[in-house]
C-alpha positions as CSV (number, residue, x, y, z in Angstrom):
1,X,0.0,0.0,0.0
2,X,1.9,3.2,-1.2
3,X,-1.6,4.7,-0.8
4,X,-2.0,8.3,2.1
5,X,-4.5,7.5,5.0
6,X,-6.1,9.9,6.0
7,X,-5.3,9.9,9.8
8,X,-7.5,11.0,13.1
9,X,-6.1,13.1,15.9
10,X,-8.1,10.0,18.1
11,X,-4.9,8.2,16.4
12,X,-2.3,10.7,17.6
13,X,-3.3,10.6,20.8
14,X,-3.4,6.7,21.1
15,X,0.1,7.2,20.2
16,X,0.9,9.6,22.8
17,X,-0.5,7.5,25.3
18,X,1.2,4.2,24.3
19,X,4.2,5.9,24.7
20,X,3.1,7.0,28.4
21,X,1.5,3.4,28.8
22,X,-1.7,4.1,29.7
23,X,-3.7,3.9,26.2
24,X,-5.2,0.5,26.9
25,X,-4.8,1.1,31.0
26,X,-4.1,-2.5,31.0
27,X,-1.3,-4.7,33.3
28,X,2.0,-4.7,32.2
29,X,1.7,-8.6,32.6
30,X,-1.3,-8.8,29.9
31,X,-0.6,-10.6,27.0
32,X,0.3,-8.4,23.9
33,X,0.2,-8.7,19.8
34,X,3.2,-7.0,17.8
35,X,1.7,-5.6,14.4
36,X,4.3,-3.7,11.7
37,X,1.8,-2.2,9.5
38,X,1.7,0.5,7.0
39,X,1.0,3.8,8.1
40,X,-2.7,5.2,9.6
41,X,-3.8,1.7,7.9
42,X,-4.9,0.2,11.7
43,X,-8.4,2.2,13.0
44,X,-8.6,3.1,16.0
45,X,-12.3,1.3,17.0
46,X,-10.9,-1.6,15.6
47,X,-7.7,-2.2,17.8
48,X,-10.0,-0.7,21.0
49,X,-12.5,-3.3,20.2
50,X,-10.0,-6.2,19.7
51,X,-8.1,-5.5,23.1
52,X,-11.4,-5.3,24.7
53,X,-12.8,-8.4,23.4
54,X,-9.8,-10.5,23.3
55,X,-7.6,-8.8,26.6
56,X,-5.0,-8.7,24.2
57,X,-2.7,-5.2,24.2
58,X,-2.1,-4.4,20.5
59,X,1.3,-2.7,20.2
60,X,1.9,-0.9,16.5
61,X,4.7,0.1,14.6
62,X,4.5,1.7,11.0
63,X,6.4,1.4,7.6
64,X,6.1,3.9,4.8
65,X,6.9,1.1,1.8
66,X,7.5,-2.5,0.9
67,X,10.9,-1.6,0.8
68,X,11.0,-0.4,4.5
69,X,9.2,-3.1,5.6
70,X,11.1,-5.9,4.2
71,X,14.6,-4.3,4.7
72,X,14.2,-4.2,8.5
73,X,13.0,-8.3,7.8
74,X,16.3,-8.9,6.0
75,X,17.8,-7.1,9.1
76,X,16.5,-9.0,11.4
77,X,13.9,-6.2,13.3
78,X,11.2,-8.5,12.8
79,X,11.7,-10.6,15.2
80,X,9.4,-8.6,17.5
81,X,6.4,-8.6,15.5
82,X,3.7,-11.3,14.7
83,X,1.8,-9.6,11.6
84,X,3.1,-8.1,9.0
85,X,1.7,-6.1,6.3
86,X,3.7,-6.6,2.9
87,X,1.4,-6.2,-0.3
88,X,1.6,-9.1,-2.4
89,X,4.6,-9.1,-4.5
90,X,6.4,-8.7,-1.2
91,X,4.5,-11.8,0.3
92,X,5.8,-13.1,-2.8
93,X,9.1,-13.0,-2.0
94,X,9.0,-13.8,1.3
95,X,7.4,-16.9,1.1
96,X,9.8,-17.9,-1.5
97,X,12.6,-16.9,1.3
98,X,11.0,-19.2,3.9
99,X,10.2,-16.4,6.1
100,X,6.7,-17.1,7.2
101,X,4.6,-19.3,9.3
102,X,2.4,-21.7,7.6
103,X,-1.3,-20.6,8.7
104,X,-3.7,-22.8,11.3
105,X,-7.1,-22.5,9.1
106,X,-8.7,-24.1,11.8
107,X,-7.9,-20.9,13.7
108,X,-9.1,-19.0,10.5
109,X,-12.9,-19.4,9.8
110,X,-13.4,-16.0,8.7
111,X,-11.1,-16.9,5.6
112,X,-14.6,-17.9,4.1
113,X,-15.6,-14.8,3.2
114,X,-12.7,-13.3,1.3
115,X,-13.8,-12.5,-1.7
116,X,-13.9,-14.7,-4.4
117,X,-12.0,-12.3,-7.0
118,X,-9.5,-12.0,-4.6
119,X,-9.3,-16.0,-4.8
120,X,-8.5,-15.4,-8.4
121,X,-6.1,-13.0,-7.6
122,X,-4.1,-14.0,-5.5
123,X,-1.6,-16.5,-7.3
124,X,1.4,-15.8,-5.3
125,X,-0.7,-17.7,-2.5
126,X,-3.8,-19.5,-4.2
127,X,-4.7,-21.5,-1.2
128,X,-3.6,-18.4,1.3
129,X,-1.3,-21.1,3.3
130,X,0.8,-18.1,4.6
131,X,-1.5,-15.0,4.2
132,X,-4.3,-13.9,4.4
133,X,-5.6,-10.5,2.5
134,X,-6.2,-7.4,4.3
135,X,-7.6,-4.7,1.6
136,X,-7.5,-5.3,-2.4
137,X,-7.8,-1.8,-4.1
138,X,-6.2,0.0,-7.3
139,X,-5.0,3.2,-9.1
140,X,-6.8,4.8,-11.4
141,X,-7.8,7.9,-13.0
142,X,-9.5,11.0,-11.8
143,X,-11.0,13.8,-13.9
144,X,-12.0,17.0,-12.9
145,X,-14.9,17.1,-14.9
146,X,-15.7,21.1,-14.3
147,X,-12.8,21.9,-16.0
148,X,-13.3,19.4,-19.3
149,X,-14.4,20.7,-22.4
150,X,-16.6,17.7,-23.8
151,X,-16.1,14.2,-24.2
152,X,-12.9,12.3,-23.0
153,X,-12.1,8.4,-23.5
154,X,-12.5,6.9,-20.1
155,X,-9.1,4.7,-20.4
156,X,-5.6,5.3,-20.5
157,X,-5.5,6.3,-24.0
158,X,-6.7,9.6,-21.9
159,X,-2.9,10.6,-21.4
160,X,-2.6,10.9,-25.7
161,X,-5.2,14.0,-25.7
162,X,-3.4,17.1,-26.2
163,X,-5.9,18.7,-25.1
164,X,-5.3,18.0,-22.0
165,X,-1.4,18.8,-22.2
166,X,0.3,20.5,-19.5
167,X,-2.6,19.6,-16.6
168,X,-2.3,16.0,-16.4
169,X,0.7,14.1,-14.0
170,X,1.4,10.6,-13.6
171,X,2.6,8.1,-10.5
172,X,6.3,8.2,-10.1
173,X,5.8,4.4,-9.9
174,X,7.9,2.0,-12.5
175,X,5.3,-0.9,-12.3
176,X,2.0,1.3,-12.0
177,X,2.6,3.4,-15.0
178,X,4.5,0.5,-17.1
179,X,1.6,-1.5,-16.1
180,X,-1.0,0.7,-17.5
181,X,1.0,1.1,-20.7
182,X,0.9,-2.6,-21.3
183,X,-2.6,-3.6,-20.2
184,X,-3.7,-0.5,-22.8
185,X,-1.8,-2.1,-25.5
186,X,-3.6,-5.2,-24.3
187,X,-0.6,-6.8,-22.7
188,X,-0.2,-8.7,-19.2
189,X,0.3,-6.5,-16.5
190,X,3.5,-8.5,-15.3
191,X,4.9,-9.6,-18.5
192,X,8.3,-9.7,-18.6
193,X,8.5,-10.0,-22.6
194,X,10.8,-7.5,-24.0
195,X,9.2,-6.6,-27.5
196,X,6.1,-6.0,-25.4
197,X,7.7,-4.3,-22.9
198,X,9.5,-1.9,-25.4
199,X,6.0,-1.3,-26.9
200,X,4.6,0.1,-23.3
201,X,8.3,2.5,-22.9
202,X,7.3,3.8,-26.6
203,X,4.1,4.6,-25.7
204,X,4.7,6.0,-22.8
205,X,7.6,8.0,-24.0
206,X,6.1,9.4,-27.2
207,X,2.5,9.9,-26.5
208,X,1.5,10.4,-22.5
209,X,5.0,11.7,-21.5
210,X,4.7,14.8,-23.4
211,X,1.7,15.8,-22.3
212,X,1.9,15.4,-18.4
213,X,3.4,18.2,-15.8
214,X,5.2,15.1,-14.0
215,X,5.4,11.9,-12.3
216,X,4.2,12.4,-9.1
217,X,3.3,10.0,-6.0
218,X,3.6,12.6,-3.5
219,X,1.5,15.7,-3.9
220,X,-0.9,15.1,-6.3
221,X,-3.9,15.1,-4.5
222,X,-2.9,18.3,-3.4
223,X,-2.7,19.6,-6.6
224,X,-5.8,18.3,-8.0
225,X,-7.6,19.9,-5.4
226,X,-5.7,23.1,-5.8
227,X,-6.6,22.8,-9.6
228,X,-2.9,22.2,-10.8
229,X,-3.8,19.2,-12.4
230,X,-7.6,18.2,-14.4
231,X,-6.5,14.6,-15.1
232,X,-4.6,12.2,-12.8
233,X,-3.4,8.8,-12.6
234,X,-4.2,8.4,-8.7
235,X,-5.0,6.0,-5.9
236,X,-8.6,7.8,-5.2
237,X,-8.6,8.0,-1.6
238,X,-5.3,10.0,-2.2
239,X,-7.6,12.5,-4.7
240,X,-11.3,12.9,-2.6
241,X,-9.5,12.9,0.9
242,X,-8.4,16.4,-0.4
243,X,-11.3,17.4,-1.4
244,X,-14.6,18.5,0.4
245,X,-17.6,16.0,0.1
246,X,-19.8,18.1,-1.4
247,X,-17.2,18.5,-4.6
248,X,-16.8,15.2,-5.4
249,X,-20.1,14.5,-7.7
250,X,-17.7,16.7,-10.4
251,X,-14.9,14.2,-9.9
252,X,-15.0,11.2,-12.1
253,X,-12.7,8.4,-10.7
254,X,-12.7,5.5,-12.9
255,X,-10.4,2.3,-13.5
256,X,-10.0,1.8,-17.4
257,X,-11.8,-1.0,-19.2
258,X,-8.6,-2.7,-19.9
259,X,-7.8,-2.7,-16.4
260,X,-4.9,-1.5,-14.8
261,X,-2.6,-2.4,-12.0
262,X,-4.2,-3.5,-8.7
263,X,-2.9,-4.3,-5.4
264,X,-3.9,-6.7,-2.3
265,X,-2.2,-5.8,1.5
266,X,-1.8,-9.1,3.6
267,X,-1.8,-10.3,6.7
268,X,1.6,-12.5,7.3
269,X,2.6,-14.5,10.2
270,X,6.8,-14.5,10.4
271,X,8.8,-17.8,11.2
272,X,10.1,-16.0,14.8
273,X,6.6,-14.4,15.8
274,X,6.1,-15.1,19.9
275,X,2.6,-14.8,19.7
276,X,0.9,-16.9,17.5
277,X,-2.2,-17.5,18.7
278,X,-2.6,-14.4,19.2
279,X,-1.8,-13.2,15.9
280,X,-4.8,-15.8,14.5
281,X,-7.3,-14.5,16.8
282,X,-6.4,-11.1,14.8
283,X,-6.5,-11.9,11.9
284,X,-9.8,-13.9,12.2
285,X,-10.9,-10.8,14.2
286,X,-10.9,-8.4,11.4
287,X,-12.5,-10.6,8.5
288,X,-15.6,-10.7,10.8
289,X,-17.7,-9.0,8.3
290,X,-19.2,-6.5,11.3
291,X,-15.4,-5.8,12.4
292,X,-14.5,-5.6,8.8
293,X,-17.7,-3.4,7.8
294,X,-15.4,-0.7,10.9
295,X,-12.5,-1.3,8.7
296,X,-13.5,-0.3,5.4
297,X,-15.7,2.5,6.7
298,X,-12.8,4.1,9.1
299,X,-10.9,4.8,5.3
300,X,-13.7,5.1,2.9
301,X,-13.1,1.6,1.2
302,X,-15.2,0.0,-1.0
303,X,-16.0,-3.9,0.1
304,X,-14.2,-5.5,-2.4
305,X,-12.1,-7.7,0.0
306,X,-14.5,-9.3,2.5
307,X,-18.6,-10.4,1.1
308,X,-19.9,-9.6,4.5
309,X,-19.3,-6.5,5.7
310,X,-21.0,-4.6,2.9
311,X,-24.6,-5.3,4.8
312,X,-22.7,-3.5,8.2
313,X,-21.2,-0.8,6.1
314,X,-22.4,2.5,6.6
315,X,-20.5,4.3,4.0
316,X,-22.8,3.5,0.9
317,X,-20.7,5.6,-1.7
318,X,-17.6,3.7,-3.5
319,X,-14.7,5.3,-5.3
320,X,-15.2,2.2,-7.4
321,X,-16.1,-1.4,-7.1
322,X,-14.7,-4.9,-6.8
323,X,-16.3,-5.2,-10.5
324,X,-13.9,-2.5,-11.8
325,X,-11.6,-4.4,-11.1
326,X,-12.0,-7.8,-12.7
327,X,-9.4,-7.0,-15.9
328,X,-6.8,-5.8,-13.4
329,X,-3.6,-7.7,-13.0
330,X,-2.3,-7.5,-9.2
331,X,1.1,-6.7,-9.0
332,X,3.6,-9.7,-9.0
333,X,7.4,-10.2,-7.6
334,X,9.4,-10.8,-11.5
335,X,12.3,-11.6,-9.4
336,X,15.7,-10.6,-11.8
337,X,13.3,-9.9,-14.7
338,X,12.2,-7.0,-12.9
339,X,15.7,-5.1,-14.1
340,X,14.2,-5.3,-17.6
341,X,11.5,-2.5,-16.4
342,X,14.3,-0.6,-14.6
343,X,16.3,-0.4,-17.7
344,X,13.3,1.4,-19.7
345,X,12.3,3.2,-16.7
346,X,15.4,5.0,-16.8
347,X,14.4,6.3,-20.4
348,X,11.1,7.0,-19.1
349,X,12.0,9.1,-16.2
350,X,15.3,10.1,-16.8
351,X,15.9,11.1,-20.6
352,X,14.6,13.9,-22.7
């Protein structure tokens, strides 16, 4: 998840009082769950109701990337922790490095109602024997449709309108943006054949590079909303977190008919986790669909993880739906492949 969350002060000051001990005002002798997670990505309710269901203290610590997350594994400061977060192609990897726990499903019922796209999804783990998903969601592309004179194609060819020249940015993300090239050109989003991939740097180099500000991955939700930018390749709760509520009828999100590049979060047990147990109870904890329902409502999320918590939901408007996302390709570990894409990104980013 490189995606912002938008954060509560009710966070901050759980924060501040875990670090005075007093946020759960439980006994030091209590037993405790270690969670590395990605950043404002744990509500509040949710953690307050799991410690006071459960008597378990739920201690946090936060990574910005994949690559954060899974340098401090290679390091060996995991050791403390019994979930971790990594998005798929990082689960990936780590199951192919032997650094998880197999999974109890007996300990697991919940797993029933993961959704069955997801099941389809999810090849790096079919049978989910070492994760378990925590959120599948996308990027996409957001229009500011006040500022649109007449019709636009509703896919990527979107970033070829001159017309749009000079008010458009897209992610500073190698895979995202080579993946949208490809699955435009009607390509697998994780192909690692050259000609094709040569195809996606051309396209990208002669016909949407020209006509964007930037790549950006930062800032530009900010700048949407400020009115830098009328078309965007964005994760959407990036784009309508900036913006007030009552703006965002204008504001066409959509995920291209081809598809585009998705991702799903997990939920990973490592080899050295203490608490085990524990760490099941968790996870089973948030695919109840009432618990889950909290989840997805605490970040505006659409239900496209978990089939039971739409009914408990009580956010009933969706940036998009798990429908949208059926010719998506989630994004996959290409292990020493992956420095083809590097060697074109470089021409993409870096060359005139």
């Amino acid at each position: 998840m490189k995606r912002f969350i938008k954060f509560t002060w009710g966070f901050l000051v759980c924060i501040l009082l875990v670090l005075s001990t007093a946020c759960t005002g439980k006994s030091a002798g209590s037993e405790k769950l270690y969670l590395y997670n990605w950043t404002y990505y744990t509500p509040d309710e949710l953690v307050a109701k799991f410690e006071k269901e459960t008597g378990i203290d739920v201690i946090i610590d936060n990574f910005a990337s994949n690559e954060e997350m899974f340098a401090k594994v290679m390091a060996g400061g995991n050791k403390g922790y019994d979930i971790l977060f990594p998005s798929s192609d990082y689960t990936q990897i780590m199951i192919k490095l032997g650094l998880l726990s197999e999974l109890d499903h007996e300990k697991l019922p919940n797993l029933s109602y993961i959704s069955p796209l997801i099941r389809e999804k999810a090849t790096y783990d079919p049978d989910f024997s070492y994760s378990v998903p925590y959120f599948m969601g996308s990027s996409g592309i957001a229009v500011n449709t006040q500022r649109v004179d007449g019709a636009y194609e509703r896919s990527w060819a979107i970033f070829s309108d001159a017309r749009f020249a000079g008010r458009m940015s897209l992610l500073d993300d190698m895979r995202e943006v080579m993946g949208a090239a490809l699955k435009h050109l009607g390509f697998e989003g994780n192909t690692t054949d050259k000609e094709q991939l040569a195809l996606a740097a051309k396209l990208i180099n002669e016909e949407w590079k020209p006509n964007i500000v930037k790549f950006d991955s930062e800032s530009f939700g900010k700048a949407f909303s400020r009115g830098e930018f009328v078309v965007v390749h964005a994760y959407p709760e990036n784009v309508f977190a900036e913006l007030p509520r009552e703006t965002w009828s204008s504001i066409d999100f959509f995920i291209p008919e081809e598809g585009g590049m998705m991702y799903i979060d997990n939920m990973v047990i490592p080899s050295s986790a203490k608490n085990k147990d524990n760490a099941h109870t968790f996870i089973n904890f948030i695919h109840d669909p009432k618990n889950y329902a909290l989840f997805l409502d605490a970040f505006g999320f659409p239900p496209t993880t978990n089939t039971g918590a739409q009914q408990y939901m009580s956010n009933k408007d969706f940036f998009f739906s798990v429908e949208d996302l059926a010719n998506s390709d989630n994004i996959q570990d290409l292990g020493a492949e992956l420095e083809i894409y590097n060697q074109l990104w470089q021409t993409i980013r870096y060359e005139q």
